[in-house]
PyMOL CGO cylinders between C-alpha atoms (Angstrom):
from pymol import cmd
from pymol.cgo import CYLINDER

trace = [
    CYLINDER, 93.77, 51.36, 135.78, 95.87, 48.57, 137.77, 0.3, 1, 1, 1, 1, 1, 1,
    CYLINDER, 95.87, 48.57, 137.77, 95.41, 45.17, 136.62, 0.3, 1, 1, 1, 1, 1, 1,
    CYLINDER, 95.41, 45.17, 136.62, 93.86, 42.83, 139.16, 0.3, 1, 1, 1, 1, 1, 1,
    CYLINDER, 93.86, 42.83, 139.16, 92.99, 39.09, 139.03, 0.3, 1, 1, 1, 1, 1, 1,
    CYLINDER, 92.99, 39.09, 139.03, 88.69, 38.67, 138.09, 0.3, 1, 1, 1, 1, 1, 1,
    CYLINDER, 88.69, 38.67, 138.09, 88.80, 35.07, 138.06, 0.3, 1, 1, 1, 1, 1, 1,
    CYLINDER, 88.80, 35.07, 138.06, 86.75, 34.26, 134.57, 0.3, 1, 1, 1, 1, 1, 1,
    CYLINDER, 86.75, 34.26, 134.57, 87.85, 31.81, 132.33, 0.3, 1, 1, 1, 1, 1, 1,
    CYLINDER, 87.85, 31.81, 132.33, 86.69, 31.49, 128.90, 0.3, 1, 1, 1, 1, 1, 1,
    CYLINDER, 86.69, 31.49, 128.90, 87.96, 28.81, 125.81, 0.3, 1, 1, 1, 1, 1, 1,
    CYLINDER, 87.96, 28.81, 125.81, 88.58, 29.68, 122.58, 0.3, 1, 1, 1, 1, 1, 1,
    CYLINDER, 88.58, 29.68, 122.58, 86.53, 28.83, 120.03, 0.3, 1, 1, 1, 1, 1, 1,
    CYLINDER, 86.53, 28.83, 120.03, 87.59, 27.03, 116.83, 0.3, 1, 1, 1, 1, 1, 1,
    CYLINDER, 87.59, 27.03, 116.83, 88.03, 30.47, 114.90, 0.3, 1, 1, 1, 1, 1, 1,
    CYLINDER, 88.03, 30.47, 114.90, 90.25, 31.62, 117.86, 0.3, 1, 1, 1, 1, 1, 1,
    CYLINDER, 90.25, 31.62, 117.86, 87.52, 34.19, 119.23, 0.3, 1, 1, 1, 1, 1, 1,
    CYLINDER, 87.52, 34.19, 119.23, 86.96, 34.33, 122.83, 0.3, 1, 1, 1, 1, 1, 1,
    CYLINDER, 86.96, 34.33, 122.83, 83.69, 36.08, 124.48, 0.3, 1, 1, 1, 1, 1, 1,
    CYLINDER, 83.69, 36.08, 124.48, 84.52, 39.08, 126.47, 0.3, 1, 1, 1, 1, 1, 1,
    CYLINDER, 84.52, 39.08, 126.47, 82.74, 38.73, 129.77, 0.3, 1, 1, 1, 1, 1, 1,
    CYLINDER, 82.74, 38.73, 129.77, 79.89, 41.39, 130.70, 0.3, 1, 1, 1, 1, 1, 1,
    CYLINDER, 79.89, 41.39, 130.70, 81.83, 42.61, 133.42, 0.3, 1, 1, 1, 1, 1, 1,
    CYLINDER, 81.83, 42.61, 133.42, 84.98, 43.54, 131.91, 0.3, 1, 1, 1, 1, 1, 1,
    CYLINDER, 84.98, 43.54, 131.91, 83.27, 45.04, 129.36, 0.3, 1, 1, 1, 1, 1, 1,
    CYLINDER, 83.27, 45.04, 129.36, 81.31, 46.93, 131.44, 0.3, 1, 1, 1, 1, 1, 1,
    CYLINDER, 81.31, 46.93, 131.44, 84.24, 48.37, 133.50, 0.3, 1, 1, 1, 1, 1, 1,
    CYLINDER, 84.24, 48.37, 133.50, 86.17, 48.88, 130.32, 0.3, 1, 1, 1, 1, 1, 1,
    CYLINDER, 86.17, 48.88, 130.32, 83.12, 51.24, 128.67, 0.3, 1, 1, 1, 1, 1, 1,
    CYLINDER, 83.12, 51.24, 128.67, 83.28, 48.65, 125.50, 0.3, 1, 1, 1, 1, 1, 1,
    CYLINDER, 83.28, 48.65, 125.50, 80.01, 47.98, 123.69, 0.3, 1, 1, 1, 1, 1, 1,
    CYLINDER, 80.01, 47.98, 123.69, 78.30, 46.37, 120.63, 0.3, 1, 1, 1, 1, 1, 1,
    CYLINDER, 78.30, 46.37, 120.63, 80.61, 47.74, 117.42, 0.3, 1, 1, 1, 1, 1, 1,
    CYLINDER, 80.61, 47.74, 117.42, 82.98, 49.31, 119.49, 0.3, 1, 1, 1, 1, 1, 1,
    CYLINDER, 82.98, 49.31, 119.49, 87.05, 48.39, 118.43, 0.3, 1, 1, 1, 1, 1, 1,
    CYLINDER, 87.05, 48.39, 118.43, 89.47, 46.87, 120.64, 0.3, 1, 1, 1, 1, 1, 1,
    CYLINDER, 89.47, 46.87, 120.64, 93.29, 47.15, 120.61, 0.3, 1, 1, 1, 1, 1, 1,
    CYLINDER, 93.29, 47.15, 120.61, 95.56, 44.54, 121.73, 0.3, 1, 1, 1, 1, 1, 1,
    CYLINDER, 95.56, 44.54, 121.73, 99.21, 44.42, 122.60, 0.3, 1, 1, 1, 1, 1, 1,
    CYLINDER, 99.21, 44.42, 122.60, 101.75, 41.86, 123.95, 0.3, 1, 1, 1, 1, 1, 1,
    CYLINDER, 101.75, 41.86, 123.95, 103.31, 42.37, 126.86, 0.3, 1, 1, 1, 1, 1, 1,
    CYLINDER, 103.31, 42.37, 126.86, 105.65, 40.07, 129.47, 0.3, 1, 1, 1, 1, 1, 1,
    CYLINDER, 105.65, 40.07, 129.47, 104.04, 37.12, 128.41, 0.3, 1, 1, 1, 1, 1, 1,
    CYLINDER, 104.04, 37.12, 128.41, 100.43, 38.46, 128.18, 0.3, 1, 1, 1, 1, 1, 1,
    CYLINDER, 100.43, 38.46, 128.18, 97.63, 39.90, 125.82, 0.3, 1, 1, 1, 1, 1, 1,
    CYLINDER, 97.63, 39.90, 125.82, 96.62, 43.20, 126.87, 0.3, 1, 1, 1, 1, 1, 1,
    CYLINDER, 96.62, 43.20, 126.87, 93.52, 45.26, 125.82, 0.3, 1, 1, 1, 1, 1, 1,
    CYLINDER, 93.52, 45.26, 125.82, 91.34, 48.49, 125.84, 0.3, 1, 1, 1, 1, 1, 1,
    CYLINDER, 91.34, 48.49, 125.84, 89.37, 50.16, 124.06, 0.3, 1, 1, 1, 1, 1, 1,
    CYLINDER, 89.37, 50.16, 124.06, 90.45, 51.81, 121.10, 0.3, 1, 1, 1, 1, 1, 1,
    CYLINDER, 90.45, 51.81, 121.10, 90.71, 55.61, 121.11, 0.3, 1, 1, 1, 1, 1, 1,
    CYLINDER, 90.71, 55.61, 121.11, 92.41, 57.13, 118.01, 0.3, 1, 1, 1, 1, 1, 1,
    CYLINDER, 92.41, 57.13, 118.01, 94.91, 59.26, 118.47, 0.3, 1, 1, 1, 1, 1, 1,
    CYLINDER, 94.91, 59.26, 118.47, 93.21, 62.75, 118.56, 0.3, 1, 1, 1, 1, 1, 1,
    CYLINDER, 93.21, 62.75, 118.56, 90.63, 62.16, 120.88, 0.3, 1, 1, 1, 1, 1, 1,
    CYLINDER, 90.63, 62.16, 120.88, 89.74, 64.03, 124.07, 0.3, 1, 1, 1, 1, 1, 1,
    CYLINDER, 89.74, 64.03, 124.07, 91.03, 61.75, 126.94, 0.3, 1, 1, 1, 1, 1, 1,
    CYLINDER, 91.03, 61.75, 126.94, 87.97, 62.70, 128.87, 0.3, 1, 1, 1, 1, 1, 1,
    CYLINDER, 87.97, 62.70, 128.87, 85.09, 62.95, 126.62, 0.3, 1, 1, 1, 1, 1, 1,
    CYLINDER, 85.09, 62.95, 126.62, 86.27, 61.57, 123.40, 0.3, 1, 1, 1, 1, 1, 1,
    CYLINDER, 86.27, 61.57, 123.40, 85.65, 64.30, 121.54, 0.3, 1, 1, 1, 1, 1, 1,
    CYLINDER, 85.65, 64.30, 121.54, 87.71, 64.49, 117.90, 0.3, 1, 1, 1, 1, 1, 1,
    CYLINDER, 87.71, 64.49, 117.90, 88.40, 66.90, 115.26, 0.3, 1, 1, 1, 1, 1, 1,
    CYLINDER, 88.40, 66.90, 115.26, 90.30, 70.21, 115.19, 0.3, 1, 1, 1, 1, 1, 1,
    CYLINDER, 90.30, 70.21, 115.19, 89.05, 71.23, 118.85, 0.3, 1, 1, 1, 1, 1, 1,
    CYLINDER, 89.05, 71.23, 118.85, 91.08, 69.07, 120.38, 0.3, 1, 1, 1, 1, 1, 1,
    CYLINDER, 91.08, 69.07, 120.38, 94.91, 70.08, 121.11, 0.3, 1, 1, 1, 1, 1, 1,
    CYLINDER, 94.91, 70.08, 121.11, 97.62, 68.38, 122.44, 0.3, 1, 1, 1, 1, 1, 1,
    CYLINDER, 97.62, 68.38, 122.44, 98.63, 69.38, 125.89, 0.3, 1, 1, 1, 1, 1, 1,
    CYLINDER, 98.63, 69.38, 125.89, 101.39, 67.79, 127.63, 0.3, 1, 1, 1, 1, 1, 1,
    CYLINDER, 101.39, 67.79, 127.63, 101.67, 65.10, 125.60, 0.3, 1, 1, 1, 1, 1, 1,
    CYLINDER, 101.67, 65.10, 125.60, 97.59, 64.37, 126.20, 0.3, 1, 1, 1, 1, 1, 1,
    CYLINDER, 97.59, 64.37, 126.20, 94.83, 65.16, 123.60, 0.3, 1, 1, 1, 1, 1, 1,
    CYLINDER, 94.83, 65.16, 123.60, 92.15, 67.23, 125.29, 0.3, 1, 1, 1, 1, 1, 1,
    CYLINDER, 92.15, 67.23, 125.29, 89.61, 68.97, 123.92, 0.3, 1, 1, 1, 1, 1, 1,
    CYLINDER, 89.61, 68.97, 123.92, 89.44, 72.68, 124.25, 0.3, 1, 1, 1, 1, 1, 1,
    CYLINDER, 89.44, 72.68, 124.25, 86.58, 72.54, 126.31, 0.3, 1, 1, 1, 1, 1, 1,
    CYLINDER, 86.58, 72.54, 126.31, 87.70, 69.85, 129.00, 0.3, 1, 1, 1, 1, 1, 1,
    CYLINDER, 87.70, 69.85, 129.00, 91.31, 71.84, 129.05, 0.3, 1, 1, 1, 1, 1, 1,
    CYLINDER, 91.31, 71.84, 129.05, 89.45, 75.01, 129.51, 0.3, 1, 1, 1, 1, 1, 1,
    CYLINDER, 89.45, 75.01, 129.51, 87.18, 73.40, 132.20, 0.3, 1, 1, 1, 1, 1, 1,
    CYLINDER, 87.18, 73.40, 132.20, 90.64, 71.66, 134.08, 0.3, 1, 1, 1, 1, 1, 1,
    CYLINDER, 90.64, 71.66, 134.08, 92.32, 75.62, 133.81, 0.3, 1, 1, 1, 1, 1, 1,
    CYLINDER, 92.32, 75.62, 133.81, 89.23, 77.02, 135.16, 0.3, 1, 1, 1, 1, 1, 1,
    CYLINDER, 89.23, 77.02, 135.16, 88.69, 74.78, 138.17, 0.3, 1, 1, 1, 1, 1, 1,
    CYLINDER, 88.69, 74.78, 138.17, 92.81, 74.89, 138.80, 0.3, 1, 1, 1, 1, 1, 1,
    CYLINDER, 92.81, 74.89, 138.80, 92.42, 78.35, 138.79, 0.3, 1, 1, 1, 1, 1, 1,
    CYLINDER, 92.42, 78.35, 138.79, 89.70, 78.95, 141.23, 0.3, 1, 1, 1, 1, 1, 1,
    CYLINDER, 89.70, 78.95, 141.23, 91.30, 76.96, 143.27, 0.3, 1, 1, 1, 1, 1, 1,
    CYLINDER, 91.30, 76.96, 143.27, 94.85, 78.33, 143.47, 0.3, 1, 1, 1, 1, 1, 1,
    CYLINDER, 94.85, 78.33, 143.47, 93.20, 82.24, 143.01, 0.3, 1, 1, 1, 1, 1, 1,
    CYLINDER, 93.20, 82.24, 143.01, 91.28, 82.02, 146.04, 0.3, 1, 1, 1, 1, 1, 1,
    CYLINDER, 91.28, 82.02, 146.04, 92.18, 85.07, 148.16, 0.3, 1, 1, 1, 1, 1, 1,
    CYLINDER, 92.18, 85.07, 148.16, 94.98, 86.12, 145.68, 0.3, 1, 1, 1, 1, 1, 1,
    CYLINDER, 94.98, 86.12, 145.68, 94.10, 88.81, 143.27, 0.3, 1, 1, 1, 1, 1, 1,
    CYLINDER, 94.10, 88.81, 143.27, 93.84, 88.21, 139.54, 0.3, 1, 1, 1, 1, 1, 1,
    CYLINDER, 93.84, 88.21, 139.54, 97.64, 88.18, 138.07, 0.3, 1, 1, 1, 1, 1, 1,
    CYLINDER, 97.64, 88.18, 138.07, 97.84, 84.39, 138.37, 0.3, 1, 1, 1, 1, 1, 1,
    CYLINDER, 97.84, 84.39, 138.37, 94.68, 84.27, 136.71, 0.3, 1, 1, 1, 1, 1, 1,
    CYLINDER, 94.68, 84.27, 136.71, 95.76, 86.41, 133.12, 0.3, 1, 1, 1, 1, 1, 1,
    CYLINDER, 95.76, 86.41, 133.12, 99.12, 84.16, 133.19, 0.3, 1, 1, 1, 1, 1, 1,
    CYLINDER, 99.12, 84.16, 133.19, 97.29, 80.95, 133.51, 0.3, 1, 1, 1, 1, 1, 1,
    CYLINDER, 97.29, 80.95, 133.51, 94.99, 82.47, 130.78, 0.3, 1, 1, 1, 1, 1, 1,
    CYLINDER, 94.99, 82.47, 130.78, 98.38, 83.59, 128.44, 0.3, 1, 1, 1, 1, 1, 1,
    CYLINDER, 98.38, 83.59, 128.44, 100.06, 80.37, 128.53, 0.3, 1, 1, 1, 1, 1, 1,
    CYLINDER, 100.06, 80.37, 128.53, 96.64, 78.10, 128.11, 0.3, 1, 1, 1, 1, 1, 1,
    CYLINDER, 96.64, 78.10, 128.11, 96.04, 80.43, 124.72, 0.3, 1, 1, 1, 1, 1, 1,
    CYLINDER, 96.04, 80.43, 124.72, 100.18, 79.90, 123.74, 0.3, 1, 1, 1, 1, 1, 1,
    CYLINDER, 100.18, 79.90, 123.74, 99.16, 76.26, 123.59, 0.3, 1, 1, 1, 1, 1, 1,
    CYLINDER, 99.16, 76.26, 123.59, 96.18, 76.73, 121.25, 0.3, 1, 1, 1, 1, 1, 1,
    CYLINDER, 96.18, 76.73, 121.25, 98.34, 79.08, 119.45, 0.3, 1, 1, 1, 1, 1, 1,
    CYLINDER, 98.34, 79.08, 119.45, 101.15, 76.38, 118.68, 0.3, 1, 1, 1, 1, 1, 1,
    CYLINDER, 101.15, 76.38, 118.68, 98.20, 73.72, 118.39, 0.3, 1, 1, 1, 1, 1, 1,
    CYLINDER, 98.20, 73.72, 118.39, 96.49, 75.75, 115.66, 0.3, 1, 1, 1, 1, 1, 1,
    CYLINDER, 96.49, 75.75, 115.66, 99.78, 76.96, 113.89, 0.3, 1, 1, 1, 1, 1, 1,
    CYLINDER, 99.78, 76.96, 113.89, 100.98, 73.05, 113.81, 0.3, 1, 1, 1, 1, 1, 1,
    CYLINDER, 100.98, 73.05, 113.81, 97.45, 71.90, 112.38, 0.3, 1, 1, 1, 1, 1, 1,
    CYLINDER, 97.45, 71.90, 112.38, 97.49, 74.85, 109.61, 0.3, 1, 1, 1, 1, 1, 1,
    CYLINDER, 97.49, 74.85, 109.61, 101.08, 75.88, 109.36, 0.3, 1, 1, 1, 1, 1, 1,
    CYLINDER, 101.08, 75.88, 109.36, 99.92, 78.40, 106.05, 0.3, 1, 1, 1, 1, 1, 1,
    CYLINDER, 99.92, 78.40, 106.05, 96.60, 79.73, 108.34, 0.3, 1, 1, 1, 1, 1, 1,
    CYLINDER, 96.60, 79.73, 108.34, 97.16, 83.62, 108.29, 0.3, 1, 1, 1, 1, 1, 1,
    CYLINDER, 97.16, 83.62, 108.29, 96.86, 85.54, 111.60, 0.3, 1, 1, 1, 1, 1, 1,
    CYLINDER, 96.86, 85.54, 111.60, 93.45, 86.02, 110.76, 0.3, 1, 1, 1, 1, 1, 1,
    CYLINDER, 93.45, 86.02, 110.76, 92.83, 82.88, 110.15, 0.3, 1, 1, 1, 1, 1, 1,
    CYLINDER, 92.83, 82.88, 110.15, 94.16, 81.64, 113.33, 0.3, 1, 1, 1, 1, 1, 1,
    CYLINDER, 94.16, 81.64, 113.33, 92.72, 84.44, 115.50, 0.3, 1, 1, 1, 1, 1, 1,
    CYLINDER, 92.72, 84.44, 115.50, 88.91, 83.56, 113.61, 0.3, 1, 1, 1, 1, 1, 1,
    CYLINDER, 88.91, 83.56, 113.61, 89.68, 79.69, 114.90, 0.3, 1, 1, 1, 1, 1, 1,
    CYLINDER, 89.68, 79.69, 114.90, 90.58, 80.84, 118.60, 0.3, 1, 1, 1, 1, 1, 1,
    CYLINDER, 90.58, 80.84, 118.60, 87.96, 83.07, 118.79, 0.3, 1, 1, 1, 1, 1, 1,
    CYLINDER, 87.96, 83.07, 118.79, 90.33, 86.14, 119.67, 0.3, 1, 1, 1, 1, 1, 1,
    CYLINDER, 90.33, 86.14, 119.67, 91.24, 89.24, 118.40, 0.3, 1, 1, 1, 1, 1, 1,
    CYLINDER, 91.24, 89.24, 118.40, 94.33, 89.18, 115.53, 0.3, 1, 1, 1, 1, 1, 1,
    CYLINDER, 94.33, 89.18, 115.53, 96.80, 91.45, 118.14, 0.3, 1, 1, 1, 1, 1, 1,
    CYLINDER, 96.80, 91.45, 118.14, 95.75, 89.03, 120.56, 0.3, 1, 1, 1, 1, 1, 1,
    CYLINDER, 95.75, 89.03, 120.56, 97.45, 86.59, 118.07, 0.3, 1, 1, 1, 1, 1, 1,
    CYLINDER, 97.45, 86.59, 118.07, 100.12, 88.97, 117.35, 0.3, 1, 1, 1, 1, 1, 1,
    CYLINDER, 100.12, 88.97, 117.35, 100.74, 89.39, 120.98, 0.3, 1, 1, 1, 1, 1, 1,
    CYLINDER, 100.74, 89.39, 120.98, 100.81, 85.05, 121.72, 0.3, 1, 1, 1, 1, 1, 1,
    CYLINDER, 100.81, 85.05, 121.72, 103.36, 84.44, 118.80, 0.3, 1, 1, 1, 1, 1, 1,
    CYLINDER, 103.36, 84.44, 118.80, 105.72, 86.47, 120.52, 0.3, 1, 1, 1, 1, 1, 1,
    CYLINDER, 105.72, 86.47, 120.52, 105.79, 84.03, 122.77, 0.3, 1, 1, 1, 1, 1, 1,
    CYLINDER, 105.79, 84.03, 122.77, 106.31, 81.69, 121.08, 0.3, 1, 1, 1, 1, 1, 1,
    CYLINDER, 106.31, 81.69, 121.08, 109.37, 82.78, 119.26, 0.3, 1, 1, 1, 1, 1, 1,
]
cmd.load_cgo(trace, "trace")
């Protein structure tokens, strides 16, 4: 989001609070309870919303479905939706051998996702949490070694 000039102006009050107004908070996605993070910045206060660190940067999911993936956290269901739609579009006319690398390296990252979450998860532990086969596994930590 670029910054641009709204052209509210609100006082402090005498316990150094400041009403947020509607509009901002509106465009922002902040409501009643919800936390705010601040941060200084070439003279300024900046704020947004506060997202913890593992949380899907499109729906906010959290918990052990989301991975990290290129330096974002998505969940695996927005990541798998993003592949998906990047891959219809780039497969069109072109038979499928795009489509099972996509697939390969999209699975590597859960791999190395999973394996950095539970470093002492067996293989089939890890394959039960991906939802794959254990060769499947076997196959993907190749890969990655």
């Amino acid at each position: 989001m670029s910054s641009r000039t709204i052209g509210i102006v609100r006082e402090l009050d005498e316990l150094g609070r400041v009403v947020l107004p509607i509009e901002m908070r509106r465009l922002l996605g902040i409501g009643f309870g919800d936390s705010i993070e601040f941060f200084l910045g070439n003279g300024a206060i900046m704020m947004r919303k506060y997202r913890p660190l593992s949380t899907c940067l499109f729906c906010n999911r959290t918990g052990s479905a989301v991975v990290l993936f290129k330096n974002q956290f998505i969940c695996v269901d927005c990541l798998d939706e993003a592949v998906n739609t990047d891959r219809e579009k780039t497969n069109a006319g072109f038979g499928t051998r795009k489509k099972k690398r996509q697939k390969s390296e999209f699975m590597i990252e859960r791999l190395r996702a999973e394996i950095h979450k539970h470093p002492e998860a067996s293989q089939k532990e890890l394959a039960e949490i991906l939802g794959i086969s254990q060769g499947r596994v076997s196959q993907l930590k190749k890969f990655l070694a």
